[in-house]
LUMDRENRO-923978 format. One record per residue: residue in one letter; x, y, z of N, C-alpha, C in turn. Coordinates in steps of 0.2 Angstrom, whole numbers, padded with zeros to 4 digits, always signed. Layout:
<pts>
AXYZXYZXYZ...
</pts>
This chain:
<pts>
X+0460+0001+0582+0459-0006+0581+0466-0009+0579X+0468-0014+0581+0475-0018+0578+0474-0023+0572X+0480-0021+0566+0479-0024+0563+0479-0033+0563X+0480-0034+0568+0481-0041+0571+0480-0044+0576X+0476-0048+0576+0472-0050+0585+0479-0052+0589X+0482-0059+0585+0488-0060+0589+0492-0055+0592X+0491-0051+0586+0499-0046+0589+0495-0039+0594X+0490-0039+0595+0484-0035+0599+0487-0036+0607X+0486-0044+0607+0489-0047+0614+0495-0050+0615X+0499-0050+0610+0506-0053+0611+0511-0051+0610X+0512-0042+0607+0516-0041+0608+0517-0034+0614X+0521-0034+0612+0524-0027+0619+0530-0022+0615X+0532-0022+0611+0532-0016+0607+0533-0007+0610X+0527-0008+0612+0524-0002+0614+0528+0002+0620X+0529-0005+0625+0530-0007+0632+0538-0004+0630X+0543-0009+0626+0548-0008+0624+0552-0003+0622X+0548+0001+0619+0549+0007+0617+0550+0011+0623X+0543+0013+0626+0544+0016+0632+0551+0016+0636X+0556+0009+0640+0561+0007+0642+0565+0008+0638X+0565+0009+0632+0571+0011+0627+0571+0017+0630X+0567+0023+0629+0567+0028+0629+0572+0031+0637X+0566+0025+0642+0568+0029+0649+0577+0027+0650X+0577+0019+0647+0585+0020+0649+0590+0022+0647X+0590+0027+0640+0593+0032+0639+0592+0039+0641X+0585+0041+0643+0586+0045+0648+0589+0046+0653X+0588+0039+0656+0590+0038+0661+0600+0038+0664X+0603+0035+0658+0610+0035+0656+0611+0044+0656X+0609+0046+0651+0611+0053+0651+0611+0057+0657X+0607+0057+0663+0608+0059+0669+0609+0056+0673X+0614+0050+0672+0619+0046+0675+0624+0051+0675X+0627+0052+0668+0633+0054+0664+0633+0062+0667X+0628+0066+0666+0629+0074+0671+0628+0072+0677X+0627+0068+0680+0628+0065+0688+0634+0063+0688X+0638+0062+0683+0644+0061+0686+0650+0065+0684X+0647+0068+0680+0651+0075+0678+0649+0080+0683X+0645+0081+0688+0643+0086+0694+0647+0084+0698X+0646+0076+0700+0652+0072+0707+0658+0076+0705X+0660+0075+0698+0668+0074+0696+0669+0083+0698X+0664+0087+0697+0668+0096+0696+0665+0099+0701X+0662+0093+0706+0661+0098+0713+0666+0096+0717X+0670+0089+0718+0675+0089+0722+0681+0091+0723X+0685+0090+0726+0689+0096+0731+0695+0096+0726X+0696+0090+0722+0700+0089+0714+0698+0096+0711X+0694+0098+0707+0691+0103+0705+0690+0107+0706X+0683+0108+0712+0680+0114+0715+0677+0119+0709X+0673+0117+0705+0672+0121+0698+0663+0121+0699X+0661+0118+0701+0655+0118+0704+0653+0117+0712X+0646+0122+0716+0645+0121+0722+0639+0118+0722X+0638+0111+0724+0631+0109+0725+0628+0114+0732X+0621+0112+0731+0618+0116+0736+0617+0111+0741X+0618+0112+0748+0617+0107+0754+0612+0103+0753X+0607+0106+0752+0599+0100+0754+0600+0096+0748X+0607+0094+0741+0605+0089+0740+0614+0086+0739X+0614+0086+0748+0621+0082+0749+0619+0081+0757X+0624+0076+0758+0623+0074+0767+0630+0075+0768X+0632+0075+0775+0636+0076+0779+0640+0070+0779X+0647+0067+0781+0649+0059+0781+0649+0060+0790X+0648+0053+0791+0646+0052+0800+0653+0050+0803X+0658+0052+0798+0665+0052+0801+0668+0055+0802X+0669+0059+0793+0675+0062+0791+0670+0071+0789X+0671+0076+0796+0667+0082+0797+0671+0087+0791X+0673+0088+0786+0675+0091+0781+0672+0089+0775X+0670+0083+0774+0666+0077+0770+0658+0080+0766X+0659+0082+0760+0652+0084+0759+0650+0080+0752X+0645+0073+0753+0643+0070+0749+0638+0070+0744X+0639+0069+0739+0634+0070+0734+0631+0066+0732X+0626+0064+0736+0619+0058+0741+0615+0057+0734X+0613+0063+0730+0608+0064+0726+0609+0060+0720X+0618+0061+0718+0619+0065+0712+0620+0056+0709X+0623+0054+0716+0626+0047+0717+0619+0041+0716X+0614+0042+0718+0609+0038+0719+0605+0040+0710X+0605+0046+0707+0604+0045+0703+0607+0041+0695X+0615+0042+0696+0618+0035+0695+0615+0028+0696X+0614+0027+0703+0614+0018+0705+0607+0017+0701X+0601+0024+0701+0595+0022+0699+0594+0019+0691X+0600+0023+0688+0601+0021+0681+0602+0014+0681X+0606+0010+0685+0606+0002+0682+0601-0002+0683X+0594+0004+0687+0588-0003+0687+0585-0001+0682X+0585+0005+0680+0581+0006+0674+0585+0001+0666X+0588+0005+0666+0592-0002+0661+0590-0009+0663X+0589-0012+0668+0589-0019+0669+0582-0020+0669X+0577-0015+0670+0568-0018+0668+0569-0017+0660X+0572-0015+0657+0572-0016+0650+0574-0021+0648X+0580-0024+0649+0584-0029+0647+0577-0036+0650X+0575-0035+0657+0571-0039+0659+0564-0042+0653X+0563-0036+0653+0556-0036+0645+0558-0041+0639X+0565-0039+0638+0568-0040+0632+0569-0048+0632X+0573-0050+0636+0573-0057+0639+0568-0062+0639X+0562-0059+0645+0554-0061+0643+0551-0063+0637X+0552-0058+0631+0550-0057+0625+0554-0063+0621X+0559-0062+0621+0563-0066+0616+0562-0073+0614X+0560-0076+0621+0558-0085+0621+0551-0086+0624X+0545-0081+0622+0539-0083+0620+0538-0083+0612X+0531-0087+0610+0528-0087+0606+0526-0080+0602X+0522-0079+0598+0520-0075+0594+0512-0073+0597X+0511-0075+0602+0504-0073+0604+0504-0074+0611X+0501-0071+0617+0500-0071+0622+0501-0077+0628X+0506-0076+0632+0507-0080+0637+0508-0076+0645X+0510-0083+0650+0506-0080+0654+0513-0075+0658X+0519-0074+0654+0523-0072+0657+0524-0064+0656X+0520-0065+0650+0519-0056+0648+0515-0054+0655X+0512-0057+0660+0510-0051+0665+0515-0048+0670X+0521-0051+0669+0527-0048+0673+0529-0043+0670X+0527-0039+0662+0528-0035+0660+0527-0028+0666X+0522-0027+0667+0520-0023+0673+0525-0022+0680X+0527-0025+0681+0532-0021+0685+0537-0019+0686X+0540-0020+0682+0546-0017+0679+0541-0008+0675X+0540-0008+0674+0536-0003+0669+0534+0002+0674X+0530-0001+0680+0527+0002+0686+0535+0007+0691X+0540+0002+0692+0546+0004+0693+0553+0008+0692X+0552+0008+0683+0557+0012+0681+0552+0020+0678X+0545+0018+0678+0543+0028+0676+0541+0029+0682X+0541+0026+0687+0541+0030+0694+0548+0033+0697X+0554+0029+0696+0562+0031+0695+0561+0037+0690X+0559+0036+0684+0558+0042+0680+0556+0050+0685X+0552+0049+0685+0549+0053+0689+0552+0055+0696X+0555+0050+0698+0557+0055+0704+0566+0057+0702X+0568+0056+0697+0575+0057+0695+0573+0065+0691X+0567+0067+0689+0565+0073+0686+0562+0079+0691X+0560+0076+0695+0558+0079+0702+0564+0080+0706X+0572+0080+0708+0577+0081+0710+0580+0086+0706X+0582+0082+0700+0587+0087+0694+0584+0092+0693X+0578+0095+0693+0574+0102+0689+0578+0106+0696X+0576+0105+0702+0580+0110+0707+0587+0109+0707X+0588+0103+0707+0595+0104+0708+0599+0107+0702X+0598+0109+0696+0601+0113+0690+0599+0119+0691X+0593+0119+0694+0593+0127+0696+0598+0132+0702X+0600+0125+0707+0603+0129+0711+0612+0128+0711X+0614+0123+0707+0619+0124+0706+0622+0130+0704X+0629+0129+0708+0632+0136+0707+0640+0135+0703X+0641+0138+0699+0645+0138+0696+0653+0143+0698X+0658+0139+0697+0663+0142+0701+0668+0147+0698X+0668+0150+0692+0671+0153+0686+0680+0154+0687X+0678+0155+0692+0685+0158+0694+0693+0151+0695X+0689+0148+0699+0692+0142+0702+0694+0137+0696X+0686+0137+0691+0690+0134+0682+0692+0137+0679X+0695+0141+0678+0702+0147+0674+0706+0144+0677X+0707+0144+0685+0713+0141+0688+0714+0135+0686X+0711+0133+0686+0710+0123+0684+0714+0122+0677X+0713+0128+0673+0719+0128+0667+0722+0134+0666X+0724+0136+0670+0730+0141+0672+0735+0139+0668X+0737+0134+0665+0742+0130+0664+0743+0131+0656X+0738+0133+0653+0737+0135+0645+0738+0128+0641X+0740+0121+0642+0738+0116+0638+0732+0115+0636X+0725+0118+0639+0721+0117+0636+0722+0119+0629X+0725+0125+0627+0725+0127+0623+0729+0124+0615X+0733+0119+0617+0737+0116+0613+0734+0114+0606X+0730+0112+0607+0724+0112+0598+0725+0120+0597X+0724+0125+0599+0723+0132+0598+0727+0134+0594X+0735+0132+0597+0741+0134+0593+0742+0127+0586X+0739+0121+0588+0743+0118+0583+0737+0122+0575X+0729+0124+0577+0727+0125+0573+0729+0132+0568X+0733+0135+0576+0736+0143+0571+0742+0140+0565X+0745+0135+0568+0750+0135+0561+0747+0131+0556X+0740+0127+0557+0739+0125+0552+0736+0131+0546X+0733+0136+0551+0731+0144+0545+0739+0146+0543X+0743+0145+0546+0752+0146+0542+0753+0143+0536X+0750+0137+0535+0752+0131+0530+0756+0126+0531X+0755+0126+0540+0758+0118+0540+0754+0114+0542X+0755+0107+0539+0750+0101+0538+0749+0101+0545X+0743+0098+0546+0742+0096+0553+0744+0092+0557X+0746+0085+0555+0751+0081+0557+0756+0083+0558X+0761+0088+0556+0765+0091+0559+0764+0095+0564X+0762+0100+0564+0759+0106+0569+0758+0101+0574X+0754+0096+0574+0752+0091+0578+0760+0089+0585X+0763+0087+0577+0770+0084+0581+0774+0090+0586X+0772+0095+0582+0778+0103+0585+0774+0104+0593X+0768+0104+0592+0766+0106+0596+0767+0102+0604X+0767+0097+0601+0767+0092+0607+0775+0092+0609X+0778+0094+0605+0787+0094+0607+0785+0100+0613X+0782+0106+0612+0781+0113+0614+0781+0108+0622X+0772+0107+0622+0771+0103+0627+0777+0099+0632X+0781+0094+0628+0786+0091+0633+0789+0093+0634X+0788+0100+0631+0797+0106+0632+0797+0110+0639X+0789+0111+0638+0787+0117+0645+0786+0110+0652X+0784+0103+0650+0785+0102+0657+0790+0099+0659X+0797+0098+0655+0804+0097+0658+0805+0105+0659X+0803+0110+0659+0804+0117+0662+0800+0119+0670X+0793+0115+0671+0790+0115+0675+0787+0121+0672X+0784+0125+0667+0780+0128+0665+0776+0127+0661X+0772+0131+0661+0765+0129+0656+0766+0134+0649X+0760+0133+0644+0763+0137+0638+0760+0143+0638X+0755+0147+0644+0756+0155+0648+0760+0157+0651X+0764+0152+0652+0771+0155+0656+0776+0159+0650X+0775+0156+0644+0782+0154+0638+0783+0161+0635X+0789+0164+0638+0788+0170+0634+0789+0172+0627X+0790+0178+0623+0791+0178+0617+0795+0174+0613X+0802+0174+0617+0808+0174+0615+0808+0164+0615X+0802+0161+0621+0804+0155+0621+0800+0152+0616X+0794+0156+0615+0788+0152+0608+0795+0154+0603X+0798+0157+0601+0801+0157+0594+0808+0151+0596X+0809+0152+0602+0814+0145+0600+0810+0140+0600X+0808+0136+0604+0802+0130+0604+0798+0131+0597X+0797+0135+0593+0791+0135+0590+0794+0141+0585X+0799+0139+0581+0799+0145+0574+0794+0149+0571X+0790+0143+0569+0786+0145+0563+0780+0151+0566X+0780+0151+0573+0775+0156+0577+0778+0165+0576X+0772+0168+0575+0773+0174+0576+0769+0178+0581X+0772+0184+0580+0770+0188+0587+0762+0189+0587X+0758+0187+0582+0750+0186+0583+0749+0179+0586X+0754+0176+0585+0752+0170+0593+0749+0172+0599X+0753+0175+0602+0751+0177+0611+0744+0181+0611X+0740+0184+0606+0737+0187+0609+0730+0181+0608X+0731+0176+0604+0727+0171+0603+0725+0166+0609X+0732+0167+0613+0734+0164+0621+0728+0164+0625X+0723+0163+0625+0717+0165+0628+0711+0162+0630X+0710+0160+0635+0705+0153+0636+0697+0156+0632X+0697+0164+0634+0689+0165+0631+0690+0165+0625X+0693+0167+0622+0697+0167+0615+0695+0162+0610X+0699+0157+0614+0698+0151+0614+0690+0147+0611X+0686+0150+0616+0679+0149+0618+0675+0150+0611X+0676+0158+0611+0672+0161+0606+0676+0161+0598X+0680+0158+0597+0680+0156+0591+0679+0149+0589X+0676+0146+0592+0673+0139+0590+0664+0142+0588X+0663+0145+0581+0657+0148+0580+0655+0145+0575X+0655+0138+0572+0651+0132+0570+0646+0132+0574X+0642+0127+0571+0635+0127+0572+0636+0123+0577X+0634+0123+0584+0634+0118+0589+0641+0119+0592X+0645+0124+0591+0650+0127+0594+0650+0130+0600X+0656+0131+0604+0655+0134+0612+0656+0143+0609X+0652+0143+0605+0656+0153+0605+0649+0155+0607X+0649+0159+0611+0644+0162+0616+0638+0164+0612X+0640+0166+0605+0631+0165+0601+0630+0160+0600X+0633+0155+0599+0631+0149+0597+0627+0146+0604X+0631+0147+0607+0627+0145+0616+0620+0147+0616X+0620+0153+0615+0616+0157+0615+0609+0155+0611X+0608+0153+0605+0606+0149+0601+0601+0143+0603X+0608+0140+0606+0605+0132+0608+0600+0134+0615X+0602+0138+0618+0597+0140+0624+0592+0140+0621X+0592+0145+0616+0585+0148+0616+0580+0144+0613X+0583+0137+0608+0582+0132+0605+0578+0128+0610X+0582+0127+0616+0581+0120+0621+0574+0127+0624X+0573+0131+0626+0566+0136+0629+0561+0136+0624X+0560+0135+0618+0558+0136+0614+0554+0127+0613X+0558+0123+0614+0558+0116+0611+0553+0115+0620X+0556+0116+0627+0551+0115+0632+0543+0119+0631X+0546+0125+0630+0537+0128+0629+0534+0125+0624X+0535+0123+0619+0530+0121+0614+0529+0114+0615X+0530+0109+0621+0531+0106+0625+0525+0106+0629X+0524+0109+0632+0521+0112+0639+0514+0115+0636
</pts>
């Protein structure tokens, strides 16, 4: 029973919540929709979609578009906009029921059937993506990912990080007026570029290295990955 006859009939609350919810779902698999576009193209090449969810282009025959990935993007701005529509509705009625709240309903009918079929896409397609491991090593073959890495080794030295900050980025403008990267920098050049570095620098040089020593809580270090997996499996079956 409601505690309120008016508010029984007059509010949508309920209605609103629900669009809350979907248009930020919805946003989120905008955003891995577009981080897919961005690391499967030919810039990249760091992921392989699978063909059944891309089409051919009717011009350009080397052309492999990503139909799906794109469409669940465009779907995101109607979901956001049957929210925003509610909200609008709501704002400039009365406190008790009018005759505009029954356009509540299609917006509502609209965006959890978009739900729905944006969940019915994604479940296969994260399954069949294919991951290119190889081709993203190359991608940072160049070891500037790494430049936090070194500036945080000299921070363990005892130099303030605002400096370390400044050194390091010198390092950087020094290797691309050389046209190298800082896996190119031999010994002999980290000590000219970089004093304070010692011969336990290089072995630190290391993208997986890199990876697994970020062992915080919510960290990329392969337990911690590991962790969240079995979190998010844990959290769907007790779901289900």
């Amino acid at each position: 029973p409601s505690d309120n006859s008016l508010d029984s009939v007059g509010q949508r609350d309920y209605m609103a919540d629900y669009h809350s919810f979907a248009s930020l779902f919805a946003v989120h698999c905008s955003r891995l929709a577009e981080d897919f576009v961005i690391y499967s193209s030919r810039e990249f090449g760091w992921l392989l979609l699978p063909d059944g969810f891309c089409t051919g282009s009717s011009m350009m025959p080397q052309k492999k578009n990503p139909d799906v990935l794109e469409l669940l993007r465009g779907k995101t701005g109607q979901i956001v906009g049957h929210f925003l529509d509610l909200l609008i509705t709501l704002k400039g009625l009365p406190m008790t029921y009018d005759r505009d709240l029954q356009e509540d309903k299609r917006g509502f009918r609209s965006s959890l059937a978009t739900v729905e079929g944006m969940l019915k896409v994604l479940v296969p397609l994260l399954a069949a993506v294919q991951v290119d491991g190889a081709r993203a090593e190359e991608g940072m073959a160049d070891g500037f990912a790494l430049a936090t890495d070194v500036a945080e080794y000299l921070v363990l030295r005892g130099v303030p990080f605002r400096e370390a900050h400044a050194k390091v980025g010198g390092v950087v403008k020094e290797c691309l007026a050389r046209k190298k990267g800082l896996f190119d920098l031999t010994k002999e050049e980290w000590r000219e570029l970089l004093p304070e570095a010692g011969d336990d620098l290089l072995p630190l040089l290391s993208l997986r290295s890199a990876v697994e020593r970020r062992r915080t809580w919510g960290g990329t270090g392969f337990d911690r990955v590991h962790e969240q997996i079995a979190r998010g499996r844990a959290l769907l079956g007790s779901a289900s």
